[in-house]
Every structure is written in structure tokens, then in C-alpha cells.
LOMILUM-174951 format. One record per residue (C-alpha): chain; x, y negated, z. Coordinates in Angstrom, 3 decimals. Layout:
<nodes>
<node cadena="A" x="X" y="Y" z="Z"/>
...
</nodes>
This chain:
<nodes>
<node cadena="A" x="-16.360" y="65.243" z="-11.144"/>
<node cadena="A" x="-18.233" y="66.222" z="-8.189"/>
<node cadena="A" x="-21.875" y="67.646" z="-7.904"/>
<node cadena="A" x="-24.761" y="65.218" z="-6.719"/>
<node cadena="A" x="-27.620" y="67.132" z="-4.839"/>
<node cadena="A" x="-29.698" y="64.341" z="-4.644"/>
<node cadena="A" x="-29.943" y="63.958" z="-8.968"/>
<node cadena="A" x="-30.482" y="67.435" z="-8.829"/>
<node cadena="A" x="-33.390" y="67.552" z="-6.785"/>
<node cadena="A" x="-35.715" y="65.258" z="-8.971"/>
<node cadena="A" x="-36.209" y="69.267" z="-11.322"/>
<node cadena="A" x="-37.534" y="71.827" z="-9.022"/>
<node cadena="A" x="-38.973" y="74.847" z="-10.686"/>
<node cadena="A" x="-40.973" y="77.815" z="-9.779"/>
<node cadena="A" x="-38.691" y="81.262" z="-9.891"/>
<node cadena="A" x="-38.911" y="83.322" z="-12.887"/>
<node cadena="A" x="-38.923" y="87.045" z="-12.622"/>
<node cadena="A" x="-38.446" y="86.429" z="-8.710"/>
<node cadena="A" x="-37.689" y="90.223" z="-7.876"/>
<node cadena="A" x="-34.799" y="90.711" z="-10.141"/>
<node cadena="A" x="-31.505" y="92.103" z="-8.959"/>
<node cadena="A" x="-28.607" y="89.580" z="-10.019"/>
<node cadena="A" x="-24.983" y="89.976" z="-9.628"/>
<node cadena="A" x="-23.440" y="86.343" z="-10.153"/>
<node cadena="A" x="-20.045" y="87.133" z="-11.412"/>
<node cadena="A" x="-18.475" y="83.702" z="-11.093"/>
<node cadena="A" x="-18.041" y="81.157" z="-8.457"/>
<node cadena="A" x="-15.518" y="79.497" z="-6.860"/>
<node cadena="A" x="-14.958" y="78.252" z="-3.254"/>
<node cadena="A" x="-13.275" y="75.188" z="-1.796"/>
<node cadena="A" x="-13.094" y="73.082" z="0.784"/>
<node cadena="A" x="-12.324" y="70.308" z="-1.215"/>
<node cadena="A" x="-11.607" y="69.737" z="-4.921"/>
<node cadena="A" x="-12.758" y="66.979" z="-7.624"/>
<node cadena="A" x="-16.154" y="69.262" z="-7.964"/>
<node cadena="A" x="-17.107" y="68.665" z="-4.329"/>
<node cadena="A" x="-16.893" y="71.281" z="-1.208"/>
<node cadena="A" x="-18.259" y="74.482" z="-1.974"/>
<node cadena="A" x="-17.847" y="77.060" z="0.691"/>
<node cadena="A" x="-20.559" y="80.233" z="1.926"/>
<node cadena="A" x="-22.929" y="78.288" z="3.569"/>
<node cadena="A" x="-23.203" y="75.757" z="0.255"/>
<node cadena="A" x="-23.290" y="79.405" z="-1.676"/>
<node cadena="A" x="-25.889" y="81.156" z="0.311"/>
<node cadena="A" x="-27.542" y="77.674" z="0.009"/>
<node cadena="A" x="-27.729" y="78.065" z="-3.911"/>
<node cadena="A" x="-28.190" y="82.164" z="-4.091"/>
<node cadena="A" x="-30.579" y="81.694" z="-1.204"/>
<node cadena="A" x="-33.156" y="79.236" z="-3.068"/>
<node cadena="A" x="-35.281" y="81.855" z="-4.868"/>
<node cadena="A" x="-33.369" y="83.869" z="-7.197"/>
<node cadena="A" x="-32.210" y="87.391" z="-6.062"/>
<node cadena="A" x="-28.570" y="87.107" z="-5.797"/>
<node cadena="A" x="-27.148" y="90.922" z="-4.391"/>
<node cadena="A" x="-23.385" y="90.016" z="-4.985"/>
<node cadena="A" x="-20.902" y="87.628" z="-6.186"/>
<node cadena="A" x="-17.607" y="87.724" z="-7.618"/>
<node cadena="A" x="-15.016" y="84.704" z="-6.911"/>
<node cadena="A" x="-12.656" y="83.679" z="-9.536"/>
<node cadena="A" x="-9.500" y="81.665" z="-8.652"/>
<node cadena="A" x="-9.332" y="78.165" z="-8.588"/>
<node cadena="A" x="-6.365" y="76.778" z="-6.450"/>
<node cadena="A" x="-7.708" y="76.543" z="-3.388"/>
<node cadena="A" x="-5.764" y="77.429" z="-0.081"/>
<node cadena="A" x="-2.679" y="78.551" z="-1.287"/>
<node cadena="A" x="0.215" y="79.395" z="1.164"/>
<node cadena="A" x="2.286" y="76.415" z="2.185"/>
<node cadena="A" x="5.718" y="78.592" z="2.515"/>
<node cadena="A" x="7.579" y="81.363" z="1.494"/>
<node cadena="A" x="8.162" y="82.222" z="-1.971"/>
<node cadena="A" x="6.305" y="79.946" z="-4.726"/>
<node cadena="A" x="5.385" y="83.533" z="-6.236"/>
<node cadena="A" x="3.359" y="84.709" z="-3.151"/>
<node cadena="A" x="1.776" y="81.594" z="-2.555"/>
<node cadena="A" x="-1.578" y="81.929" z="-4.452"/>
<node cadena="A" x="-2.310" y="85.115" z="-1.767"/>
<node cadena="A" x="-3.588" y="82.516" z="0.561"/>
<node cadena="A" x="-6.151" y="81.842" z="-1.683"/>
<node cadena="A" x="-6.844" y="85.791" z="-1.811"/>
<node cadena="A" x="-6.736" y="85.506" z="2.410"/>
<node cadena="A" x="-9.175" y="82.913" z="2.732"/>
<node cadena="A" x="-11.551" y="84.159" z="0.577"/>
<node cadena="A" x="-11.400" y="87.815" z="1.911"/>
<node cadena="A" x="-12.774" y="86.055" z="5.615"/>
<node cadena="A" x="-15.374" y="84.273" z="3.540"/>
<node cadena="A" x="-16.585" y="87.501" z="2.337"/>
<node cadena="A" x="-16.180" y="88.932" z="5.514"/>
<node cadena="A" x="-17.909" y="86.694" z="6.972"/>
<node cadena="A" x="-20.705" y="87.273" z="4.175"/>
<node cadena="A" x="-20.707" y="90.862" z="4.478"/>
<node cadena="A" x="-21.785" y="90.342" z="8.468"/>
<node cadena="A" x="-24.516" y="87.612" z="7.492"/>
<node cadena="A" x="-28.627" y="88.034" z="7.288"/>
<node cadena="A" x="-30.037" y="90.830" z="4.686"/>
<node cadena="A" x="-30.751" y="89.558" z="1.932"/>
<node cadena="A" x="-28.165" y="87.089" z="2.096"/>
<node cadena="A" x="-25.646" y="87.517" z="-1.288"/>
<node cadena="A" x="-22.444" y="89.429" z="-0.303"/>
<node cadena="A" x="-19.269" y="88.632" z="-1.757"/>
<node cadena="A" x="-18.344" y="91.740" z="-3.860"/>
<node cadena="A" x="-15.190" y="91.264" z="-5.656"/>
<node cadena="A" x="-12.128" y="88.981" z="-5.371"/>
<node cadena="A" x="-10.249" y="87.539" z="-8.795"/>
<node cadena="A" x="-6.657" y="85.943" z="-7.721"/>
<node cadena="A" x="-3.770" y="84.374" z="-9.140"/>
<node cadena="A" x="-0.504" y="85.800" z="-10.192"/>
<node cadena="A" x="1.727" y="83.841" z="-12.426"/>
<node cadena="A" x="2.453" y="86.914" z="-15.568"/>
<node cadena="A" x="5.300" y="85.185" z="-16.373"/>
<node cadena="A" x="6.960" y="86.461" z="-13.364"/>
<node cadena="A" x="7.306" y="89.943" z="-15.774"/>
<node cadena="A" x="7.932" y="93.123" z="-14.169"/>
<node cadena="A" x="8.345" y="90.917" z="-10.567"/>
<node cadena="A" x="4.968" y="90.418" z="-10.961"/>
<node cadena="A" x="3.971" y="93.135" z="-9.272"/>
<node cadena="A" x="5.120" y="92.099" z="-6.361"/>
<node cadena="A" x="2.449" y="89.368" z="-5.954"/>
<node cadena="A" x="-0.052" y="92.110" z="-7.057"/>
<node cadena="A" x="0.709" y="94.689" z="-4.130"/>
<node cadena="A" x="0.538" y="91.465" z="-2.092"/>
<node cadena="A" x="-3.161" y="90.901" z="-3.028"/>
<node cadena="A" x="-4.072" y="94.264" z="-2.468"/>
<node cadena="A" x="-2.789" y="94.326" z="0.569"/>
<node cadena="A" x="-4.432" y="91.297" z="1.823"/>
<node cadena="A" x="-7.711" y="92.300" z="0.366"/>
<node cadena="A" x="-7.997" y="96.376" z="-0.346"/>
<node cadena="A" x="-11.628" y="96.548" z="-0.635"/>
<node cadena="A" x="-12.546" y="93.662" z="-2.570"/>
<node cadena="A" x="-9.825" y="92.684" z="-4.875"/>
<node cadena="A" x="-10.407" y="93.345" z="-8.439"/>
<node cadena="A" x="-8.023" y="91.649" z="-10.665"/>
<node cadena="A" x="-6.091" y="88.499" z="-11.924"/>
<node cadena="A" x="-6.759" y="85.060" z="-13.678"/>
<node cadena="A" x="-4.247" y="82.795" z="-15.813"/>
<node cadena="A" x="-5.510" y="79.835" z="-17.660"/>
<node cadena="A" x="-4.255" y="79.139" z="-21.614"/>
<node cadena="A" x="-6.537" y="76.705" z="-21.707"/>
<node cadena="A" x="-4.253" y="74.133" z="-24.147"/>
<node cadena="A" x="-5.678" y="71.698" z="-26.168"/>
<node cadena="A" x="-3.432" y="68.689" z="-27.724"/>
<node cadena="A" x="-5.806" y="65.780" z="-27.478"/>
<node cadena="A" x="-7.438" y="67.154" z="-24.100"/>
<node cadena="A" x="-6.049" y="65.975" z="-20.286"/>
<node cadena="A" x="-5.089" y="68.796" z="-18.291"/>
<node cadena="A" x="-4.404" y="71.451" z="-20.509"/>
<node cadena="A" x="-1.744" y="73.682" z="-19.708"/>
<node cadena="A" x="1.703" y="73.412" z="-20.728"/>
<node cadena="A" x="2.137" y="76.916" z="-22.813"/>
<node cadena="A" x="0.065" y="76.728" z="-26.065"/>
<node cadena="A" x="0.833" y="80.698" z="-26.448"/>
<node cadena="A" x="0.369" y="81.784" z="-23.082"/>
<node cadena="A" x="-1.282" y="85.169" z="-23.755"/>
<node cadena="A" x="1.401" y="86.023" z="-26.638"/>
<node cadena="A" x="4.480" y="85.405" z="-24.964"/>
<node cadena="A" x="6.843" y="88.598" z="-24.320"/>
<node cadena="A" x="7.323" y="87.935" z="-20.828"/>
<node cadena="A" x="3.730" y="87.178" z="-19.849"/>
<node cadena="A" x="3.051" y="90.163" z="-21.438"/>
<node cadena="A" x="5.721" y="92.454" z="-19.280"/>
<node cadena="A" x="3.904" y="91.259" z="-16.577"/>
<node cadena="A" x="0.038" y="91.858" z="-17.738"/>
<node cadena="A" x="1.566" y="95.504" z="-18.151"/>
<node cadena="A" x="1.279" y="95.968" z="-14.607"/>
<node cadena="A" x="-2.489" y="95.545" z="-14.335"/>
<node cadena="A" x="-4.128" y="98.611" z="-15.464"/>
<node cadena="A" x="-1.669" y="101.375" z="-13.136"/>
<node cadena="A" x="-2.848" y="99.563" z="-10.359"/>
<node cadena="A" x="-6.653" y="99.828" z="-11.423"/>
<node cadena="A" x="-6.777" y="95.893" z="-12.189"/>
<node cadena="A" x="-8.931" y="93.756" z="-14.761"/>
<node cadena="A" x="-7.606" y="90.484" z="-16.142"/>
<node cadena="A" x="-10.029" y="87.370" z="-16.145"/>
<node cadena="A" x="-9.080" y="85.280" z="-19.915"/>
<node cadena="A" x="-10.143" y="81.055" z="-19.950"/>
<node cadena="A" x="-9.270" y="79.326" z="-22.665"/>
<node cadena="A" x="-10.434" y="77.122" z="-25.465"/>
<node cadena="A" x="-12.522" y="78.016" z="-28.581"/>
<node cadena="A" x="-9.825" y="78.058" z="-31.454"/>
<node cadena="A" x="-7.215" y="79.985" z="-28.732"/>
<node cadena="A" x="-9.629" y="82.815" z="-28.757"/>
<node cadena="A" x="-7.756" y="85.093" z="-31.169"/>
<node cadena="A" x="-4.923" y="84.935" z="-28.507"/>
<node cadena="A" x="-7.548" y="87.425" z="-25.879"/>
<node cadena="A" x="-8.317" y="89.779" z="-28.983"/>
<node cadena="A" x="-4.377" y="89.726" z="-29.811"/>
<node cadena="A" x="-3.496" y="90.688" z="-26.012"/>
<node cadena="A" x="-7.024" y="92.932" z="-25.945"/>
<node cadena="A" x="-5.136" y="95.112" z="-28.742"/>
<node cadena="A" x="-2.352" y="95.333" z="-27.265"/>
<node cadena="A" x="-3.679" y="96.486" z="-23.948"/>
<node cadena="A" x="-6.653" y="98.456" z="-24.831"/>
<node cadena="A" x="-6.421" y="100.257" z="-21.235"/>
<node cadena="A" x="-6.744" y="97.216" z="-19.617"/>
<node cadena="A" x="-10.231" y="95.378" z="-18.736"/>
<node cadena="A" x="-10.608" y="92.063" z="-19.915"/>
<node cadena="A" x="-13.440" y="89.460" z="-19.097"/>
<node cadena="A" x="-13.912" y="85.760" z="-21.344"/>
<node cadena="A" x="-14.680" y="83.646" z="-19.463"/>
<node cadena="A" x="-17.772" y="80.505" z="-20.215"/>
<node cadena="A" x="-17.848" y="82.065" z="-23.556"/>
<node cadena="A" x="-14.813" y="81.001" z="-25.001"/>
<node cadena="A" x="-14.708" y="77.472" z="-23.452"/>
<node cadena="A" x="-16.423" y="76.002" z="-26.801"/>
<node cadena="A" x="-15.079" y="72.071" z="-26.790"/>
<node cadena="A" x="-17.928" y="69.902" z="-28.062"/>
<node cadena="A" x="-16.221" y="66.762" z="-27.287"/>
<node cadena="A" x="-13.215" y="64.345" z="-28.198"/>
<node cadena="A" x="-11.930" y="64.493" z="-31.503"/>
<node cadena="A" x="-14.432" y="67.808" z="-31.974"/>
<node cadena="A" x="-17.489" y="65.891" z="-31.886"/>
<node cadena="A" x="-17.184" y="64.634" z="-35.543"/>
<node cadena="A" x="-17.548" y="68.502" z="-36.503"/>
<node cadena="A" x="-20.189" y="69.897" z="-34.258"/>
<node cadena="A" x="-21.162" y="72.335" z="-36.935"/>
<node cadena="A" x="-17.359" y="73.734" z="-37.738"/>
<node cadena="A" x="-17.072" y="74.198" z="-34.412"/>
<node cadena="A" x="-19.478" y="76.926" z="-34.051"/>
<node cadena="A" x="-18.768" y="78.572" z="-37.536"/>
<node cadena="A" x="-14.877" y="79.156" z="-35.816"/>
<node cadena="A" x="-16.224" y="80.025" z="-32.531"/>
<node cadena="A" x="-18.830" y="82.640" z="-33.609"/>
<node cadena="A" x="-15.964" y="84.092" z="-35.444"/>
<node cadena="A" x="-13.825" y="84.440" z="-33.230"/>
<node cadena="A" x="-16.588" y="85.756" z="-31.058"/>
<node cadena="A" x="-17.171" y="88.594" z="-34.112"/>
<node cadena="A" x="-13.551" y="89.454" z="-34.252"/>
<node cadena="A" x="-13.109" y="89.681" z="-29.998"/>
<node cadena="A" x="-15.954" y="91.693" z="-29.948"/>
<node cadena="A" x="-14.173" y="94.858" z="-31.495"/>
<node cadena="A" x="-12.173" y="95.109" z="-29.406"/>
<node cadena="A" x="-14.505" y="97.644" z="-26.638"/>
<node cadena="A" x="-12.196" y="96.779" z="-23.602"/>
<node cadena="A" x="-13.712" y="93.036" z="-23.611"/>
<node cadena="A" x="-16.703" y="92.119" z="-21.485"/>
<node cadena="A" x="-17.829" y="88.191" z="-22.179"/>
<node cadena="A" x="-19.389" y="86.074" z="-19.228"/>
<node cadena="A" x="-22.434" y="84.350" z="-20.936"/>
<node cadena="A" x="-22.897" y="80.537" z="-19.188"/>
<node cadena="A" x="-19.849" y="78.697" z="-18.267"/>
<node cadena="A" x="-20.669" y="75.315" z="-20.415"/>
<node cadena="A" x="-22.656" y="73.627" z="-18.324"/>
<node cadena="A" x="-18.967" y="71.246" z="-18.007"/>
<node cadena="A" x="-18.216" y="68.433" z="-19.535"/>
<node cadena="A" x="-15.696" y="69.678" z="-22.233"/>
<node cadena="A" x="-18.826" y="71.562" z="-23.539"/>
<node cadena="A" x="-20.500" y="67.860" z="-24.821"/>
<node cadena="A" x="-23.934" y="68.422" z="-23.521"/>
<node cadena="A" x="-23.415" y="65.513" z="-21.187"/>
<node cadena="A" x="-26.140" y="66.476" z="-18.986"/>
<node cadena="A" x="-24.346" y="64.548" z="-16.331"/>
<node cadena="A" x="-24.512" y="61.304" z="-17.862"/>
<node cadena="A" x="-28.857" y="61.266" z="-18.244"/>
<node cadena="A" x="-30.964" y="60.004" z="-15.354"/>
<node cadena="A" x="-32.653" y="63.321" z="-14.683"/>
<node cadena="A" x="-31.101" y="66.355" z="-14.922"/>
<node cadena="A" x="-32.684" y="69.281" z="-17.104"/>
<node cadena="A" x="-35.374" y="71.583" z="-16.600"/>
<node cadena="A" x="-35.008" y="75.442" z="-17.575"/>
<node cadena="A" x="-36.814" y="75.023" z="-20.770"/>
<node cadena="A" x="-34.028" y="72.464" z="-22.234"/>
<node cadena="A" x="-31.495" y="74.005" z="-20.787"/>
<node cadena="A" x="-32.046" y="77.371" z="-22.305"/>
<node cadena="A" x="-32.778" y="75.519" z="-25.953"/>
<node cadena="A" x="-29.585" y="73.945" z="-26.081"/>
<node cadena="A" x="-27.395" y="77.407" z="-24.447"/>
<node cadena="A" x="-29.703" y="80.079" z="-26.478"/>
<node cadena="A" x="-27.691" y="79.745" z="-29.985"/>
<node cadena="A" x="-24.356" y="80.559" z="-27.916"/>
<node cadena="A" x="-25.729" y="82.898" z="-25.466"/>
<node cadena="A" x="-27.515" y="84.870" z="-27.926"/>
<node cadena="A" x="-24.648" y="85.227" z="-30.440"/>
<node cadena="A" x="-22.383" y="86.812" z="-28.141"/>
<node cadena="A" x="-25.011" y="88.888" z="-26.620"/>
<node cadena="A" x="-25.571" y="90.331" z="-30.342"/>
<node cadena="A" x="-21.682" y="90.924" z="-31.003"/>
<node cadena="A" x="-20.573" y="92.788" z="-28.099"/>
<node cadena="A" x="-24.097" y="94.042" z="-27.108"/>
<node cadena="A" x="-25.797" y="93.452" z="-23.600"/>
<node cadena="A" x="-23.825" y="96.789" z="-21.997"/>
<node cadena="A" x="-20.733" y="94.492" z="-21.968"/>
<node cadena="A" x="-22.528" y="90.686" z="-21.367"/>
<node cadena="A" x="-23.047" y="89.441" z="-18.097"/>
<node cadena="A" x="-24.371" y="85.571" z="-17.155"/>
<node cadena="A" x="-22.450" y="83.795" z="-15.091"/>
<node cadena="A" x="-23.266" y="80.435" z="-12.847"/>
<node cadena="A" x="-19.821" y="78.884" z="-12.511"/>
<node cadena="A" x="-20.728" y="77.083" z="-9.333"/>
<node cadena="A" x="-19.855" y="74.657" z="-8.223"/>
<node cadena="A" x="-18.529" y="73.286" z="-11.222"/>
<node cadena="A" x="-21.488" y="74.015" z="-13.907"/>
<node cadena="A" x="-23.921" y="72.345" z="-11.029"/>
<node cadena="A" x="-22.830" y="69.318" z="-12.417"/>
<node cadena="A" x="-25.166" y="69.815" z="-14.918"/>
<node cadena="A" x="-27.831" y="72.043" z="-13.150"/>
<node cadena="A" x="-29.025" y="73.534" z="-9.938"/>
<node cadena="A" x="-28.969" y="77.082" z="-9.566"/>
<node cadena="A" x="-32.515" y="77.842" z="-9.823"/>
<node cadena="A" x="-32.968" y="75.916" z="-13.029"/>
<node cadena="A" x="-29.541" y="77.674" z="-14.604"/>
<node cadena="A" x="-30.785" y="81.388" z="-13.495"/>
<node cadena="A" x="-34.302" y="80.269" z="-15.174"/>
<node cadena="A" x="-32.977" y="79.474" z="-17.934"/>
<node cadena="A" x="-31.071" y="82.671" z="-18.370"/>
<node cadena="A" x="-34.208" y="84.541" z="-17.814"/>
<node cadena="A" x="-35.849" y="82.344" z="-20.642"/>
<node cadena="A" x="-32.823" y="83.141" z="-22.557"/>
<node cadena="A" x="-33.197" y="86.808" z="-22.299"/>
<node cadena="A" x="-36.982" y="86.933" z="-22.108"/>
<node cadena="A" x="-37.344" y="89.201" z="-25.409"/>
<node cadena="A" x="-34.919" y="91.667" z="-24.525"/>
<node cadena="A" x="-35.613" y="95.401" z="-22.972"/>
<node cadena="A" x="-35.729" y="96.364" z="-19.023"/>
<node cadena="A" x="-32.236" y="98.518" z="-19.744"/>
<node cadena="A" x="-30.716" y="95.357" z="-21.608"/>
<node cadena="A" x="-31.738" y="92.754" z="-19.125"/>
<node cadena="A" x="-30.668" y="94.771" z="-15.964"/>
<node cadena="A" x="-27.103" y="94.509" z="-17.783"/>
<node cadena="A" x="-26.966" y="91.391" z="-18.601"/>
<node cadena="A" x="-27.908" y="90.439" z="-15.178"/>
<node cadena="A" x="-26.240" y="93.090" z="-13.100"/>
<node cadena="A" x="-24.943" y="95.957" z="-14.726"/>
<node cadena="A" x="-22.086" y="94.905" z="-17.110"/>
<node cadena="A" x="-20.539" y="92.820" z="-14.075"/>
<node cadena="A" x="-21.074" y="95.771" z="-11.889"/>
<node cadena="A" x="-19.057" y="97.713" z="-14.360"/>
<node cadena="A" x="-16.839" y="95.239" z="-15.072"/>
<node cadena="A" x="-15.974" y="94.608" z="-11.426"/>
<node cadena="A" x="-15.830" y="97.955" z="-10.221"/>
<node cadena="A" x="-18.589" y="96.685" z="-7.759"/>
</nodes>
């Protein structure tokens, strides 16, 4: 489902709280995918438009992977490509965002052989690299789930997630709502090892789960309750701006304004903000693929909105610190 600038250009907005310092701790890059090319000029283009975007962080997504060599090593190119993106970013105007961390791929499964792949990333990226991301996402009546229902509580996956933390590495968790308990399982069972939800939990709103809208968030926020024990997990607060999340703000004739958007986000922002506590929240954008549903300005104000009653020291994590902590940034 690709992005359409022209539907998103019937909102424009007015920057809220123009002078504060963000770090945007997820975005992808491509130069082609179903969600449309999205490379540094189409980033700068979104960071760029009002909202004061210091650094990013880019999560895996596929893109530019090796064509040879060892199926293993392949997902480096991704970690290659990117690095000269953020090379390239780190050379561009001031006040231009700077890519400041790199999340790859490494398949855990491998085990102990795992780490193999992982010197590989560091090597190709030293500076910037800060960890790994497998999908679980698994859902029977959903297209394109994955094909291990268990990922995050199989032995060998787990042999290979041991490898993480002695080399000063954080693991990015996606996944659906009801797998949640899987991440506070693993987060247990590693509690030296930084781990980061991703789009809060991935809370599916659509398919079989729209008859039971309501159940849906009494199992999410408690799941959300029992992850947020565990003091190794940081949450990314945003993320469900995509269809799977059953807002459908892709189907309406004008996209939404700030105000709506933050109405409809607020009860699952908010929640997780109050379980694990602002010093280990951070909003996220998820471009390109949440501006299906948004433009950047209009997501970032409604964040703001979203955290409007919270303190200086609260806001500045939420919006910077916890993903500079997070990220090692």
C-alpha cells in the first residue's frame, strides 16, 4: 500500500512546540517496496517540514540485501546501504536530521553462528550500528504472517539472542497484540539485554478482531502491564497508523488532522506511557509506512497533543531521551 502525497496535502497544520528537540526512532528506507520509495532526500523532506528532527534511527525492512555469498550474510547489504545514506546525512546542511543509529537483520535461528552475521554488521557499520530486528509477527487468519508462531521461545533462537548483549547490542521485538507475553518471556530471560516493542504491540483492530474491539484492548493493556516489569523494555509509542491497526484512515477522502488523530491514538499512547513510565517511552513515526495514514507534521502534532499535560523532564523523554538511551545515541 503505497503513500499518496497529493491526499495528504489537503491537512496542513501549523507546528506545535516548533523548537523541540526530537529523536525519531523509527524509519525505514527503500528504493522501492509496496509503501512507495523512501530514501534521504524523501526523509529530510518529512523531518525538514517544521518539526525539529536531530536524529533518526532506521529499523530493517528488507531492502538491499546482498545478492551472493552466504544466505546468512546477506541482510549486511541492507546494513551497507544504509551506513552511505547516513553518511551521506551526516555531510548534509545543519539542521538537516542525521541518521544516528542503524537496526539490521540477523536470522537468531542461526544459534551460536549467529554471531557471525553480527561481527559482519559491525564491521560494515562501527559507529552507527546498534542492534538487531526479527519479526514474530504470526497471526492465523492474517496474510503475511510469519511462519514460526513461537519465534521468541524457541531454544535455538534463543542461543542466538545470547550473543547480543557481549557485543553491546539491543534487540528490536514486532509482533502482534496476543504474542506479547512472548517479549516479556524472552525479556526475563535476558534481563541484560535491551529490548525495544515496537508500534506498541502491533494491536490488530481488524479481520476477525473487529467483532471484539473492546476485548482487544482489555488483553492488550495487559499484556502491556505485565511487559512493563520487566525494566530492560523500552516501548516505541506510534506505530498504528497501518492498516492492521483498523483506523482505516486510508480509506476516507481526507486524511486526518492532529486533533483526530491524537483522539483516536491517546487511549493507547497514554496507557503505555503510564505502565513503563516516560524514562523508557519514546514516539516513533514509522515512515514511510504509517504516512499512509498521516503526514509527518500532522503525526508529530499529534504526539505533542498527546503529551501536552505532561512535565518538561517527561516530555524531553518521550521525545528524545528514552531513544537516546535506548540507542546508545
Amino acid at each position: 500500500m503505497e503513500y499518496r502525497p497529493d491526499w495528504l496535502a489537503q491537512v496542513e497544520e501549523e507546528i506545535l512546540e516548533p523548537d523541540r528537540i526530537i529523536i525519531d526512532p523509527h524509519h525505514h528506507f527503500w528504493k522501492q517496496s509496496s509503501w512507495g520509495r523512501y530514501l534521504l532526500d524523501d526523509l529530510w523532506a518529512d523531518t525538514g517540514a517544521g518539526h525539529r528532527v536531530e536524529k533518526t534511527v532506521f529499523l530493517e525492512c528488507g531492502a538491499e540485501y546482498l545478492e551472493g555469498g552466504a544466505e546468512s550474510l546477506r541482510p549486511v547489504g541492507e546494513n551497507q546501504f544504509v551506513e552511505g545514506l547516513a553518511a551521506e546525512a551526516a555531510a548534509g546542511p545543519p539542521g538537516a536530521a542525521r541518521v544516528g543509529g542503524i537496526v539490521g537483520n540477523a536470522d537468531l535461528r542461526l544459534g551460536a553462528a549467529a554471531e557471525e552475521v553480527l561481527l559482519a554488521h559491525l564491521a560494515a557499520s562501527p559507529e552507527r550500528f546498534r542492534g538487531i530486528r526479527n519479526g514474530a509477527n504470526w497471526d492465523r487468519d492474517l496474510s503475511g504472517s510469519g511462519d514460526d508462531p513461537r519465534l521468541y521461545l524457541d531454544a535455538t533462537f534463543r542461543e542466538g539472542f545470547a550473543k547480543l548483549a557481549p557485543m553491546e547490542l539491543s534487540f528490536d521485538a514486532v509482533l502482534f497484540h496476543p504474542q506479547i507475553p512472548q517479549v516479556t518471556d524472552l525479556a526475563r530471560a535476558f534481563p541484560g539485554t535491551t529490548i525495544i516493542l515496537n508500534h506498541l504491540g502491533v494491536p490488530i483492530r481488524t479481520g476477525a478482531y473487529t467483532t471484539r474491539l473492546d476485548q482487544v484492548m482489555i488483553e492488550w493493556r495487559a499484556h502491556i502491564d505485565e511487559l512493563s516489569s520487566c525494566e530492560n523494555v523500552f516501548i516505541k509509542v506510534g506505530g498504528i497508523g497501518m492498516p492492521v491497526n483498523g483506523f482505516a484512515w486510508h480509506e476516507r477522502e481526507m486524511p486526518p488532522g492532529s486533533e483526530e488523530l491524537a483522539c483516536a491514538y491517546r487511549p493507547w499512547c497514554l496507557h503505555a506511557i503510564e505502565a513503563f513510565g516516560p524514562q523508557r517511552c519514546m514516539f516513533e513515526s514509522n515512515f514511510p509506512v504509517d504516512k499512509v495514514s498521516s503526514s509527518y507534521v500532522v503525526l508529530w502534532n499529534a504526539f505533542k497533543r498527546i503529551a501536552e499535560g505532561f512535565s518538561e523532564d517527561d516530555k524531553e523523554a518521550l521525545f528524545r531521551g528514552s531513544a537516546k538511551r535506548a540507542y546508545r545515541l
